[in-house]
N, C-alpha and C positions, 0 to 999 in steps of 0.2 A: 600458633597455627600456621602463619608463616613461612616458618622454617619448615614445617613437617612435610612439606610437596620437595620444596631442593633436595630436604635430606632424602625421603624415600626414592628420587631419583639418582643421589649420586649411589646409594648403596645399589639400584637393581638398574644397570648399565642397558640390558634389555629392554626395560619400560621406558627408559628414557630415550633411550633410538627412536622406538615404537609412538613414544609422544610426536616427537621429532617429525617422525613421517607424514603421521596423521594431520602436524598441524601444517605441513608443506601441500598434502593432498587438496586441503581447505583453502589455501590461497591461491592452489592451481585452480578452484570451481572458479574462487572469487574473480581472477583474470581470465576466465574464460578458456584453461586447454584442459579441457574433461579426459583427456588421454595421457597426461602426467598427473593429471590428479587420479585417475583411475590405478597409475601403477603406484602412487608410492600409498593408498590405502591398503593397498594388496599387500604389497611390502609390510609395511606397518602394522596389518593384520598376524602378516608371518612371524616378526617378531613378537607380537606380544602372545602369541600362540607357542611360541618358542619358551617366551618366556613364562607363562603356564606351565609350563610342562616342567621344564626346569624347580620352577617352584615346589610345587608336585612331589618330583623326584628327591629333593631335598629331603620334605617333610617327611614323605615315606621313609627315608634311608635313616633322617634321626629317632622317628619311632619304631625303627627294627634295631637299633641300634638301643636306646633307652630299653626295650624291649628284652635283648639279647642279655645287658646289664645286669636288672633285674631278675631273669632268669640264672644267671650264672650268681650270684649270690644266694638266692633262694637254695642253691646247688650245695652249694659249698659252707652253706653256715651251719647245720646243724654236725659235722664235723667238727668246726671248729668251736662250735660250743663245748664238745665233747675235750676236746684238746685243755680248754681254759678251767675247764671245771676239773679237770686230772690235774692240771695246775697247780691248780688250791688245793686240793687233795695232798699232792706231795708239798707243799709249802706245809701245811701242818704238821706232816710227820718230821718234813726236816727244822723245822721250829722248834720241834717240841724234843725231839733228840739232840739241835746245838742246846737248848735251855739247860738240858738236864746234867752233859756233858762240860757245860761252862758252872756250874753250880755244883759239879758235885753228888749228883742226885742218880738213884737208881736209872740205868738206861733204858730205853724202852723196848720192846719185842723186835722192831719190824726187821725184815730183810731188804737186800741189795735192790730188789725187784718194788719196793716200793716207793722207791725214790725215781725211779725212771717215767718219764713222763711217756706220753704214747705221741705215736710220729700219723702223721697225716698220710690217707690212703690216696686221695683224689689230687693233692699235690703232687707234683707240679701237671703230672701227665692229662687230667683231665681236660678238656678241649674248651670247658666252661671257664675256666680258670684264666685262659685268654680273653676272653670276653669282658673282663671285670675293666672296670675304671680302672689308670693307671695309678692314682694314689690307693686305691686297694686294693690292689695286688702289690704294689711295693709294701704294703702295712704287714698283709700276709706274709710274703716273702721275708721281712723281719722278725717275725714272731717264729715263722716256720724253720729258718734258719739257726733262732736263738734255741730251740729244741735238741739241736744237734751236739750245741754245744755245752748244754745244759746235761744230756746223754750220755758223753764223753767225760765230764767233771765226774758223775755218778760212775763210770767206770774205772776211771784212772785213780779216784780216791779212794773209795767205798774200802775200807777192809785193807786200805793201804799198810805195811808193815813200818814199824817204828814211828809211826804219825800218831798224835795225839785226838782221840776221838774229838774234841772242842775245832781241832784247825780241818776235820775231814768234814764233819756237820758244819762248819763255817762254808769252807768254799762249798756244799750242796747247796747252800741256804741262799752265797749269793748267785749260785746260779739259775738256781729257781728265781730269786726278786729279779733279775736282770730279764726273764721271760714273762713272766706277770709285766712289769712296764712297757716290755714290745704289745703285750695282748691288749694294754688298756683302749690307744686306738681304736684297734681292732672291734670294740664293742659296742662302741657307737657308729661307727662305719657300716656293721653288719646287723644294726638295730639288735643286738642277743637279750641287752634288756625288757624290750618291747615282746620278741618272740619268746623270753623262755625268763617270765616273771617268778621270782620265788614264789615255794608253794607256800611257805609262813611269812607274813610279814617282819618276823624276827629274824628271820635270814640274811635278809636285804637282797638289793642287786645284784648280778655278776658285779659291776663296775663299782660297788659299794664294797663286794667282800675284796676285789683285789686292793683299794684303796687300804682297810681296814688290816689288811695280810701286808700290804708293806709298812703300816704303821708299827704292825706288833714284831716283824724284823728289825726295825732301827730301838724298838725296846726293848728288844732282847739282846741285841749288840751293846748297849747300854748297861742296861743289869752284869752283864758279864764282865767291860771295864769297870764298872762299880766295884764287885765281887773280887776281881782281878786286885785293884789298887789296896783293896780293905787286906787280902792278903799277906799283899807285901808290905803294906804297914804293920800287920802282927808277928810277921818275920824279923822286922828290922828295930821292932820295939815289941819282944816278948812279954807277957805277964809276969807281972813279979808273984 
């Protein structure tokens, strides 16, 4: 208890003037010049009216400011929910096309146009998107970025000539996992769990299914040097 008078005076320079003044006005009664005690009340009044206001100012300026926050996330998340759940979406098909391509197995249907993630409309330009916390808009700005180049893998490979379906599904797959782990962040930052709960409880979280989608990439990369080694062990020691 002590300390808590020094300290809230060294932090508010204004109060401590303000004390300052007041307690000089008080010694000018006690010696009797009512006319330097009358000025530095005044004083001391002004100051700590100053410093009022100042206070004041603060407190407004951080609840327009938490305010502004707030509002700019509110803004920009159901976007990005949109963004993470296309995510997953193509993390499937390109799963399920490296699986089939590393094993052997009939290919699947889909086209070029399914492996493309969707690019954010309110990035960068909207005006809310300045507003955000600076660790979330860098998280943003990571994920939103890894889109681009997750975009350009799916173009430059997709349907590549003399490429082997296993090494064009490989690099989509890791560029989809390298965007799923910019997003994970991103979903507790933007609360996505809390606003946009699965509608089965067998679904799980967004932050559950991306965990579970990078689980079943490192075992499907797995199964495939399995499958790969068993190969060349059949090649190198034929059945008799």
């Amino acid at each position: 208890m002590d300390e808590l008078i020094p300290r809230a005076l060294r932090r508010n320079p204004h109060l401590a003037l303000s004390a300052l003044l007041f307690f000089g006005g008080i010694l000018g009664l006690a010696y009797g010049v009512p006319a330097i005690a009358g000025a530095l009340f005044g004083a001391g009044a002004t100051m700590l009216g100053g410093w009022i206001t100042l206070t004041n100012t603060q407190q407004a300026s951080a609840a327009e400011k938490s305010r502004r926050e707030s509002d700019a996330k509110r803004y920009l998340t159901p976007e990005l929910f949109r963004v993470i759940t296309r995510l997953l979406y193509v993390h499937q098909r390109a799963i399920a096309n490296y699986s089939c391509a590393a094993l052997g197995h009939e290919m699947p249907k889909d086209e070029k146009v399914d492996f493309q993630p969707i690019m954010p409309v309110l990035y960068p330009d909207a005006p809310q998107f300045h507003n955000l916390p600076g660790d979330d808009a860098v998280a943003l700005v990571e994920l939103y970025d890894s889109l681009h180049v997750l975009s350009g893998t799916v173009t430059d490979w997709y349907g590549r000539p003399s490429t082997l379906p296993v090494q064009i599904f490989h690099a989509i797959l890791h560029g989809v996992d390298q965007s799923l782990k910019q997003a994970q962040p991103c979903v507790p930052r933007f609360d996505i769990d809390k606003l946009y709960p699965p509608k089965h409880a067998s679904e799980g979280t967004i932050s559950q299914r991306i965990a579970v989608a990078l689980q079943h990439s490192d075992k499907a990369r797995e199964n495939h040097i399995k499958h790969f080694e068993e190969q060349q062990k059949n090649v190198q020691e034929p059945k008799k």
